[in-house]
N, C-alpha and C positions, 0 to 999 in steps of 0.2 A: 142440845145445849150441854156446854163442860159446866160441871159442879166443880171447884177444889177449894177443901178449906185445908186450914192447917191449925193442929193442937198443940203445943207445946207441953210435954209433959216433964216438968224439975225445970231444968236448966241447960240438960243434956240431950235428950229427945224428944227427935217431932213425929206424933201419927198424921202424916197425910191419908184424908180418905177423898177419892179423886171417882168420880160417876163415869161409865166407862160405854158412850152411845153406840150399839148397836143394830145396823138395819134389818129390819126381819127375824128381832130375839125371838125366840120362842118366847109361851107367856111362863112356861116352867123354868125358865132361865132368867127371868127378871126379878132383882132384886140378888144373883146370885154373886156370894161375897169372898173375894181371893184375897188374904193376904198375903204380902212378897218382902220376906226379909234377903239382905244382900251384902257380902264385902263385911264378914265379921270381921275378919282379921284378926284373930285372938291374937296376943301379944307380937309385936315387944308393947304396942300401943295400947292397945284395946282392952281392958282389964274385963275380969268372968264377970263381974256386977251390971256393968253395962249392957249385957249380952243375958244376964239373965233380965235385967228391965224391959229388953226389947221383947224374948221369949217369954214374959209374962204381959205384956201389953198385945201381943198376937192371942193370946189365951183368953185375955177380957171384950177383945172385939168378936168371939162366937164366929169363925169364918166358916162358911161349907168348904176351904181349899186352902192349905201354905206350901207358897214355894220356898227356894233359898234358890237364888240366882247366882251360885257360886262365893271363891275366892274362901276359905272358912282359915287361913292360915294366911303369913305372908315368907317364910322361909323355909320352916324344917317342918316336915308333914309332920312329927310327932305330936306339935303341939295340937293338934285338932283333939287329941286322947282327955286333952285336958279341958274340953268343954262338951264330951259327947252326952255325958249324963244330963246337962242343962237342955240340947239341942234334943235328948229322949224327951224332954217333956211338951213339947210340942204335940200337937192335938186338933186335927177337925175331921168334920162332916164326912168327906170324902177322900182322908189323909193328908200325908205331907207329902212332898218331891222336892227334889234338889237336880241343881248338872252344877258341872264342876267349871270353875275360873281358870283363867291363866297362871295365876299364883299357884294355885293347888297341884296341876299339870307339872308345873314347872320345879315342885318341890319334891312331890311321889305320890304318882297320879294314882298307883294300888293299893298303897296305904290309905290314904283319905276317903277312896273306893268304899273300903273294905268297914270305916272309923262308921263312916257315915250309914251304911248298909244295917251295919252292926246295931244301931242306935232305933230302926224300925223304920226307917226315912228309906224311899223309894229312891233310887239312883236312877234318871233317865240321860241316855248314854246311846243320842241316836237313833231313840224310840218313842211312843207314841202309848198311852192308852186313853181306853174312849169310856168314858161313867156316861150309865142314865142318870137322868136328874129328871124325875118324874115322866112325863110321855114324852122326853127330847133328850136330848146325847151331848154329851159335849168331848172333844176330844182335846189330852194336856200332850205336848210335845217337848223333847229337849234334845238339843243340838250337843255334842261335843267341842271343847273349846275353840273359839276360832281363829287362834293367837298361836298355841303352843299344841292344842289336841288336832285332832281329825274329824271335823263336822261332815256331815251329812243331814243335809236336811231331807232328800226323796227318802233315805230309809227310815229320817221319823217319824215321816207322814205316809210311809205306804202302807199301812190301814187304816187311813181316814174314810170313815164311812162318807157314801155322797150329803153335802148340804148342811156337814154337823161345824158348830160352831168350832174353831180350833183356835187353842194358846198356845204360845211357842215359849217355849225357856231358851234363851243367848245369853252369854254373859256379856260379852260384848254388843252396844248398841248399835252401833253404826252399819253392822251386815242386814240389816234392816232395808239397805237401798237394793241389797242384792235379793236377801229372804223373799222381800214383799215383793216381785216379781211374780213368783209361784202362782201368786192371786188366792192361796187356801187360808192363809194366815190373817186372823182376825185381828188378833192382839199379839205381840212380841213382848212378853218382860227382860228387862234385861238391867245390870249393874254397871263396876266397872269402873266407873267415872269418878265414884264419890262425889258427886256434884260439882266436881273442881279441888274439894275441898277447901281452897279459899276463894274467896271470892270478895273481889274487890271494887271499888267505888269505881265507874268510869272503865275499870281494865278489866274487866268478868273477870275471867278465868282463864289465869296465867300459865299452869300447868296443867296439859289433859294426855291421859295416854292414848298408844296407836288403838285403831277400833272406837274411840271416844272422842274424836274432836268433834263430831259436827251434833248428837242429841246428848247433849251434857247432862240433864235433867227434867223431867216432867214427863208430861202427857203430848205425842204429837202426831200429826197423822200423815203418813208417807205412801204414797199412789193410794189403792183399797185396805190399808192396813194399818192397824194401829200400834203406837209404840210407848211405851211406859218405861223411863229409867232411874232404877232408885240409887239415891244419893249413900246409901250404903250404910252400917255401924261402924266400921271402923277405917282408921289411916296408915296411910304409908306415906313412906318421903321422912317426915318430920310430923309430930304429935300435935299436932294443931289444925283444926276449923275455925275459921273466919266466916260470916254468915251464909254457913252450909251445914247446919247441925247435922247432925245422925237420921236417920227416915225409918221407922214403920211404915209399910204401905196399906192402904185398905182401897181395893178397888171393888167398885159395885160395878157391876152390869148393868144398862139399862138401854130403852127400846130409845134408839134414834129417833 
């Protein structure tokens, strides 16, 4: 069974927390809690306030894991210098990871590298590590962009131990039809979309990027694999959300 409620926090952010069914969890892996922040886009749109509400509603749901599923800028890599110190305060159980967006790529892929590194956040970049989590393992993976970078997904999973549950970080959702072929891949998080950012009566969602037209937002499950796409903090295009607020995510783990 899918759980998904949604909280509205102000006016401006939603914490979705979405139960995430896995067959054969271990019982050390149940109840284990990922948040996935995505798509901050610090300015011209996205003010430090709303980025610090997001990074302080990750800190009050106690996660054992935070990703950041890319994009943290939308033009000139510098801007990222100007939120590094909010994105240090980030905090769990068994760290933070990030992989980088289209955007970020596309702006200076070394710079923001380096912003983000800087900050104590693990850059995964084509690679894989695997944490115990008490008698069971779990392995987090992260792709390099699939738009503007150089993905490899064999070299981010070639140390996946046999049988360990494994996440994958995309920033893009949509390789998801290609990813989940592999058959190793449990869960995909991935961004990107912004949920549409607007979203409209009768016509969804008018504009979606390439990599993003077919899993716009949610929870869905594609051959043995699962996919989660978060609607993102901030916009691009034009400064406006129509009912597609901003997203915290909170995924729980739980036994199919």
């Amino acid at each position: 069974m899918i759980l998904s409620t949604t909280l509205t926090v102000g006016t401006t952010l939603a914490v979705e927390t979405v139960h995430v069914p896995i067959a054969h969890l271990h019982p050390a892996l149940e109840g284990f809690k990922i948040v996935q922040l995505s798509d901050l886009h610090f300015l011209p749109y996205t003010p430090l306030s709303l980025i610090q509400h997001a990074v302080a509603c990750a800190g009050e749901l106690k996660p054992d894991l935070i990703v950041l599923t890319g994009d943290y800028v939308t033009h000139a890599a510098e801007t990222i210098f100007g939120m590094t110190d909010v994105l240090g305060q980030l905090d769990a159980r068994y760290g933070v990871f990030a992989i980088l967006g289209n955007h970020d790529v596309r702006a200076g892929k070394q710079i923001i590298s380096r912003a983000i590194e800087e900050t104590g956040i693990t850059l995964l970049q084509n690679e894989g590590i695997t944490f115990d989590v008490g008698h069971s393992q779990l392995l987090l993976a992260g792709v390099d962009d699939c738009i503007w970078g150089q993905p490899d997904l064999q070299r981010a999973l070639d140390r996946q131990p046999a049988d360990v549950l494994t996440l994958l970080l995309a920033h893009e959702p949509d390789v998801i039809d290609e990813f989940s072929l592999d058959g190793r891949i449990d869960l995909q998080l991935s961004g990107h979309t912004h949920g549409g950012q607007i979203r409209l009566p009768f016509w969804g969602t008018p504009i979606l990027p390439k990599l993003g037209k077919k899993y716009v937002h949610g929870l869905r499950r594609i051959n043995d694999s699962w996919l989660y796409t978060n609607r993102g903090i901030g916009m691009v295009g034009m400064p406006v959300r129509f009912s597609c607020p901003p997203e915290v995510t909170e995924l729980i783990l739980c036994s199919a």
